[in-house]
C-alpha positions in Angstrom: 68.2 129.3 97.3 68.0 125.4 97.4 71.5 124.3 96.3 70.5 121.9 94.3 69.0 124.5 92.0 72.4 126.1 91.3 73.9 124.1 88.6 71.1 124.7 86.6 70.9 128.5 87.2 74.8 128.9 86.7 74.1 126.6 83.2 71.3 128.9 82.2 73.4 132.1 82.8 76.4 130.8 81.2 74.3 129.9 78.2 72.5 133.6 77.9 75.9 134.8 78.3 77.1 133.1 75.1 74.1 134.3 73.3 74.9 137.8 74.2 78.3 137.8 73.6 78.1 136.0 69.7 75.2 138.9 69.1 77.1 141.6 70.4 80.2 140.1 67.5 83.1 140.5 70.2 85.9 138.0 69.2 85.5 134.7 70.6 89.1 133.6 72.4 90.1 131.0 74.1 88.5 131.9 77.7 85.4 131.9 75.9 86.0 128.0 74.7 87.8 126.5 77.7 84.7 126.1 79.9 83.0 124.3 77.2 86.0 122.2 76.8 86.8 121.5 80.5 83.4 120.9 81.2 82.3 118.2 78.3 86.1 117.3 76.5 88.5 117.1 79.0 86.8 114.5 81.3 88.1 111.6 78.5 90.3 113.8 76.4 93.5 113.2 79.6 95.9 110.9 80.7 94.7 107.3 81.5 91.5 107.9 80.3 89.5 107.2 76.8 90.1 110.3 74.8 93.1 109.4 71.9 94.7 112.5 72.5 94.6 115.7 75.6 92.3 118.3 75.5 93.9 119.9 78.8 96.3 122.4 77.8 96.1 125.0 75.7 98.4 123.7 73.2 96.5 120.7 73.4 93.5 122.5 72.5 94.5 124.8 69.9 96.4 122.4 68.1 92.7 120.7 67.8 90.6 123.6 67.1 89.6 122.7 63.8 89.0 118.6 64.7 87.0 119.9 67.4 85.0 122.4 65.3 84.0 119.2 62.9 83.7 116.5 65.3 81.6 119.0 67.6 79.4 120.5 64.8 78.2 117.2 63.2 77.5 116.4 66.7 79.8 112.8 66.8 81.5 114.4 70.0 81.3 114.9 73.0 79.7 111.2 72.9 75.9 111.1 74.3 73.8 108.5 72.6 71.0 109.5 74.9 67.9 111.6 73.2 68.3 114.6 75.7 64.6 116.0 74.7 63.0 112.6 75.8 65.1 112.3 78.8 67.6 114.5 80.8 70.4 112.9 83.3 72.9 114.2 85.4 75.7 114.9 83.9 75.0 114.8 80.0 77.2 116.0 77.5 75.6 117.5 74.9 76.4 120.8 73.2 73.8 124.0 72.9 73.5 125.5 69.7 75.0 128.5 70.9 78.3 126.7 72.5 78.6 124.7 68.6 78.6 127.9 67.0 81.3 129.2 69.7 83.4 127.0 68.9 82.9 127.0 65.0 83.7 130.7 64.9 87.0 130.4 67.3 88.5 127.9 65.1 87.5 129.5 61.6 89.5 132.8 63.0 92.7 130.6 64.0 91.3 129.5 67.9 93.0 133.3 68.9 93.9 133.3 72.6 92.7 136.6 73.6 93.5 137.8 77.8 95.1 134.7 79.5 93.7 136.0 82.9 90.3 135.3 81.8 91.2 131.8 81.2 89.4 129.8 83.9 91.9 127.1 85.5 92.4 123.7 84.5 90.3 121.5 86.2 92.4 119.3 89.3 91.7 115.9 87.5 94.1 113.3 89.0 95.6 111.2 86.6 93.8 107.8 87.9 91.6 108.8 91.0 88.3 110.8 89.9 87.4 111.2 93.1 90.5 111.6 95.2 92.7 109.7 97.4 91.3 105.8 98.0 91.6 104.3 101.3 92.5 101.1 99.6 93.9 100.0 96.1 93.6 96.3 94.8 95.2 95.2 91.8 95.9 93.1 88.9 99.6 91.5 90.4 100.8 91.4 86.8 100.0 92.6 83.6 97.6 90.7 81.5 98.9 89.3 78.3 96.0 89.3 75.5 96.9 87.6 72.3 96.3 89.5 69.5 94.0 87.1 67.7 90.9 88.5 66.6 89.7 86.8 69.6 87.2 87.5 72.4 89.0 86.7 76.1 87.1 85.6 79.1 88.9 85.5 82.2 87.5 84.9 85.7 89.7 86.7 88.4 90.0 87.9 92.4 91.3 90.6 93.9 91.7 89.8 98.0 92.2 92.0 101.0 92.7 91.6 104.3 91.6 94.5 106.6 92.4 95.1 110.6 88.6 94.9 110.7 85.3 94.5 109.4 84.5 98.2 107.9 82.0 100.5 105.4 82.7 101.0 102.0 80.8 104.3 100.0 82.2 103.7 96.8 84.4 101.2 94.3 85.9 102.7 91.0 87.0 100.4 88.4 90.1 101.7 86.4 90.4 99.7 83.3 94.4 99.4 82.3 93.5 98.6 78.7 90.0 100.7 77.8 90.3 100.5 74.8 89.7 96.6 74.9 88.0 96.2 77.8 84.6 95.0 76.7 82.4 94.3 80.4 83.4 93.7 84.2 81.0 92.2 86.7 82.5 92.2 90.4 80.9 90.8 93.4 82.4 91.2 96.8 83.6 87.7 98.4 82.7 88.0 102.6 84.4 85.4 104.9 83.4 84.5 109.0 86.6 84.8 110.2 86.3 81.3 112.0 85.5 79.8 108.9 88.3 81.1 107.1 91.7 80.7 108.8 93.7 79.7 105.6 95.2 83.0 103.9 92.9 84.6 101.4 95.6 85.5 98.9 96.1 81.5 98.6 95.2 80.2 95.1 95.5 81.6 91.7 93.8 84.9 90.9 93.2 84.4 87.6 91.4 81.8 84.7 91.9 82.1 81.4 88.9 80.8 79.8 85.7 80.9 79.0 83.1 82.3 81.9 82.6 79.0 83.9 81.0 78.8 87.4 82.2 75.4 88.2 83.2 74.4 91.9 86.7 73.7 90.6 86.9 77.0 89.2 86.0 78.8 92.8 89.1 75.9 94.6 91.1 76.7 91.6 90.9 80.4 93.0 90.3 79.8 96.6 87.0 81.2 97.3 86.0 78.5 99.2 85.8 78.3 102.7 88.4 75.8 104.7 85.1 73.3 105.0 84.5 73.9 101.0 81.6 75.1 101.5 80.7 79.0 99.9 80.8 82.0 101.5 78.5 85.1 101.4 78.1 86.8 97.9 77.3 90.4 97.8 76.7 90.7 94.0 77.1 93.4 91.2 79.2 96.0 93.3 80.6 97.5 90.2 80.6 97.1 87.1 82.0 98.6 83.6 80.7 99.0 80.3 82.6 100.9 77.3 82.9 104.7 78.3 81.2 104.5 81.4 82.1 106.7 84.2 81.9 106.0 87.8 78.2 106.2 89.0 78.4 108.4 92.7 75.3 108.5 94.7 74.5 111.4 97.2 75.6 110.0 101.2 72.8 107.3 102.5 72.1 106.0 99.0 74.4 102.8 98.1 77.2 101.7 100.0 78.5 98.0 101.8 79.9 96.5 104.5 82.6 94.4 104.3 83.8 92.1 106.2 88.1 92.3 107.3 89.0 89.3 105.3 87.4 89.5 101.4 87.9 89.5 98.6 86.6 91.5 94.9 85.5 87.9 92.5 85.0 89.1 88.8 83.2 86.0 87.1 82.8 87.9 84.2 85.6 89.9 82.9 85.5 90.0 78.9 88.1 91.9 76.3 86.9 92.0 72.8 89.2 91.1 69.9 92.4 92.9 68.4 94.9 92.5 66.0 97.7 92.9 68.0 99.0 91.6 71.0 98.1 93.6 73.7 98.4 94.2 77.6 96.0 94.8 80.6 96.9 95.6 84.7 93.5 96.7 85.8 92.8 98.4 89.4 89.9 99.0 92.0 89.5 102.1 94.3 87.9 101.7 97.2 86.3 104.4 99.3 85.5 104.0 102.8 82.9 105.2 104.8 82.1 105.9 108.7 78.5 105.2 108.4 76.7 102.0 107.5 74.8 102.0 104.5 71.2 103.5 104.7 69.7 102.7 101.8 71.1 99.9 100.1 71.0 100.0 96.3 69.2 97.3 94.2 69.5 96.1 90.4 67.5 93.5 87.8 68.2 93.1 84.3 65.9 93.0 81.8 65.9 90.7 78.6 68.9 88.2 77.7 69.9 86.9 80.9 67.5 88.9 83.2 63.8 88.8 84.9 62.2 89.1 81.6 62.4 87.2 78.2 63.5 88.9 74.8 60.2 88.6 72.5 60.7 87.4 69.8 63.5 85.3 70.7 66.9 87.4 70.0 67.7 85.9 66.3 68.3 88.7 63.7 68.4 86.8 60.5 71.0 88.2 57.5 69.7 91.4 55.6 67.5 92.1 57.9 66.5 95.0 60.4 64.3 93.5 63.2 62.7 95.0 66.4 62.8 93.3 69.6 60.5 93.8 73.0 61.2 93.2 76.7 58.2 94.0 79.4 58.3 94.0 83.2 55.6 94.5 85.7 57.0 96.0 88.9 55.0 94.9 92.1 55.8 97.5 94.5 56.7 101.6 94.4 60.8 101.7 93.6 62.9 104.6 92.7 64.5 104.4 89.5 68.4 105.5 90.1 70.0 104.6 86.6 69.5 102.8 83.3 71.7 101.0 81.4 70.7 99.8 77.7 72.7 97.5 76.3 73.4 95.4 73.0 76.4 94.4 71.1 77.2 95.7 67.3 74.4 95.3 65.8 72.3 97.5 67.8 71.1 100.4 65.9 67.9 102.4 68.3 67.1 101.5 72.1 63.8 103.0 73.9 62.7 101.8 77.4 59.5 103.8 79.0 56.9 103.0 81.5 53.6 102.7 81.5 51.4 103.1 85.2 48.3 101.8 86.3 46.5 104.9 85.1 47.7 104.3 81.6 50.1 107.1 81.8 53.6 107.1 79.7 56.8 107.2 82.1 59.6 108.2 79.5 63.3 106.4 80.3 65.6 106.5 78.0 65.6 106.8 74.2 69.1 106.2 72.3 68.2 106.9 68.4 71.4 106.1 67.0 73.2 102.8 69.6 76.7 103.4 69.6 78.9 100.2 70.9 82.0 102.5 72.2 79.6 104.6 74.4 77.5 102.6 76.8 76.9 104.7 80.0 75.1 104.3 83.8 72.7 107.0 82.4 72.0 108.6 86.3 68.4 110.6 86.3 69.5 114.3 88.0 66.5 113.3 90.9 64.9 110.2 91.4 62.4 108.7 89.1 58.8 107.1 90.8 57.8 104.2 89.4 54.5 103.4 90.8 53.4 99.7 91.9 51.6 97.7 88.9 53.8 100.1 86.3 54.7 98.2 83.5 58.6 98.9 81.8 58.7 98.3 78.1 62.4 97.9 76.3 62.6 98.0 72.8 65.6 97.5 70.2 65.5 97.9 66.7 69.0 95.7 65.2 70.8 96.2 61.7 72.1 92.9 60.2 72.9 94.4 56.6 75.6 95.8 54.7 74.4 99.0 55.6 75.8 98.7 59.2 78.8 99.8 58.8 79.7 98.1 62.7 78.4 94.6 61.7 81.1 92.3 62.0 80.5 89.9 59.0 80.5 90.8 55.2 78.3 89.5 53.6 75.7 89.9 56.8 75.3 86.0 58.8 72.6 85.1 61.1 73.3 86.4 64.6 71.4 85.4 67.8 72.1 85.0 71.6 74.0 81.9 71.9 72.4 80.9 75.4 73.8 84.4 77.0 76.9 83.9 75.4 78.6 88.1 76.0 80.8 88.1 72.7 81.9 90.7 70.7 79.8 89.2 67.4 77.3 87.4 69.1 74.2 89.6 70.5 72.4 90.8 73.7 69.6 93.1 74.5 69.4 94.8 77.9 67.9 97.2 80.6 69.7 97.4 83.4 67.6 99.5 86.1 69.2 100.3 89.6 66.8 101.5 92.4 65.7 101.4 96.2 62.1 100.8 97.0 59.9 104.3 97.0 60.2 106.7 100.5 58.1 109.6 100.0 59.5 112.6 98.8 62.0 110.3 96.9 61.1 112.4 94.3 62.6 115.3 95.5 66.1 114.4 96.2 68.7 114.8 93.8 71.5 112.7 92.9 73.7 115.2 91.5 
């Protein structure tokens, strides 16, 4: 059997099991409920990570039974604003029928425990590093001190390293220190000709407090520059972050860089929303290296406010009103779609992005019926997604400026628009994010599970 098959034959049998076992009315315990939990709870609900409480142990999850059984049944957890019958991706979490009513029943009969031996082990998730060891750690030198002003914070920031020499890298995870604020990241790697650069690249501050600006003196202020002043190479949009996104892992040959041995990681956009109380950040990066150079470099545009296409009408969504919103994109040459990433602030209230090809056919994406600010993920397609040269992509996004949006930031309701880009809390965005590689057939074959 093709091993890409068997996650999907070991779903479907664990799922007839559950229908067998709730007909044939034998007790549902706790090894009954523990793959469901590992498998769609546990991944937030742990140390370091966004969960508000641990849904590892047993303790931990009996003493929840009941929150689970109502947060689970009116389908508010596990969080997955995707529609999963327009669009399926790798790694959703979203809860059959059969595994609600599993869980209803084990917590209206006291969550009993039944034969511990059955109980499958906890999964080995490391407190910080969700996909093992890293070959190299960079991090915030201090914590971050964030005023607890009801204030959005904009900092620009580096991270530099200095290698023996030049090397491959397969994969950068971003570990926010302070999720809960964390708003958006944007990182670019920084890549210096050693002859060029003989001054020390941990030289200069490695952080600016203000608002996002791309000035010269900024990029001196932080030593970016090369000894002559002039810039260096830019490898852009490496990682990035997004509330309750998880770390996007493509199968080997797909994605990767190399780096040169003296670098560094530049966030020029690195935004925490407000708060009413003072709070603290000390952010990391993980960085995995590889033997291999990278095959198949990935690629990314942006649709809408700041991208390759324009938000029509323009993004103003007067008081008491609930207004829809269109993006469109014409792709010129065959691509493989890898991920989408919708995006809008807290006003958002439905997102849908298909495709439509030159033979008029409709190419679903991604359709998020109810936007939900805290959840914004790197929705990955299971295998890759043709889209055929002279393909059109259409984004659109329905937003709720009334009373009635229980998220909207100002009572009574106030004009909101885009503010030339601007990536606060209360002002607006609409986005697609779309990461490919151009079309190889049989691309549509491979996974990227």
């Amino acid at each position: 059997m093709n091993n890409r098959f068997l996650p999907y034959l070991l779903a479907f049998l664990f799922i007839a099991s559950l229908s067998c076992h709730m007909r044939s009315g034998k007790q549902v315990t706790f090894s009954d409920i523990a793959p469901i939990i590992y498998r769609n709870c546990t991944p937030c609900h742990r140390d370091n990570q966004a969960g508000p409480f641990n849904l590892v142990s047993l303790s931990d999850i009996r003493n929840k039974a009941k929150t689970i059984a109502f947060v689970t049944g009116s389908r508010y957890m596990p969080p997955w604003p995707a529609d999963v019958n327009y669009r399926h991706f790798s790694g959703e979490k979203s809860l059959s029928d059969d595994e609600l009513e599993l869980i209803r029943k084990w917590a209206e009969n006291d969550a009993p425990i039944g034969d511990t031996n059955a109980v499958p082990p906890v999964p080995d998730f490391s407190k910080t590093m969700a996909h093992g060891k890293p070959d190299l750690v960079l991090k915030m030198p201090e914590k971050i001190f964030l005023k607890g002003n009801q204030q959005d914070h904009f900092m620009v920031m580096k991270f530099p390293y200095e290698l023996p020499q030049d090397t491959f890298v397969r994969l950068i995870e971003f570990v926010p220190g302070n999720r809960k604020l964390m708003h958006h990241m944007n990182a670019h790697f920084v890549q210096y000709d050693d002859p060029k650069k003989k001054k020390n690249v941990m030289e200069g501050a490695w952080k600016a407090d203000q608002e996002i600006n791309e000035s010269r003196e900024i990029h001196q202020m932080l030593g970016l520059l090369y000894d002559d002043g002039s810039y260096p190479r830019l490898v852009p949009s490496v990682c990035n972050y997004l509330p309750g996104v998880e770390t996007t892992v493509f199968p080997a040959g797909i994605g990767g860089y190399r780096i040169t041995a003296k670098g560094a990681i530049y966030l020029n956009d690195l935004h925490y929303g407000p708060s009413s109380s003072d709070q603290y950040d000390q952010s990391y990066f993980n960085i995995y290296f590889s033997s291999k150079p990278p095959q198949r470099p990935v690629r990314e545009f942006q649709m809408g406010t700041l991208g390759v296409s324009s938000v029509v009408p323009p993004l103003i969504i007067p008081a008491d009103s609930v207004k829809k919103f269109y993006s469109s994109l014409k792709v010129n040459q065959d691509i493989s779609l890898l991920t989408l990433t919708p995006h809008m602030h807290l006003l958002g209230s439905n997102f849908l992005a298909y495709a439509i090809d030159p033979a008029g056919d409709t190419i679903p994406l991604v359709r998020i019926p109810k936007w939900d600010f805290r959840w914004q993920y790197f929705y990955k397609l299971p295998v890759m997604l043709k889209i055929p040269a002279g393909s059109t992509i259409y984004a659109e996004g329905i937003y709720d400026n009334t009373k009635n949006n229980p998220n909207n930031p100002y009572f009574p309701p106030r004009e909101i628009f885009e503010r030339n880009g601007s990536m606060r809390t209360t002002d607006e965005m609409f986005q697609l994010i779309i990461q490919y590689i151009p079309y190889q057939k049989g691309d549509e074959h491979i996974s990227l599970e």
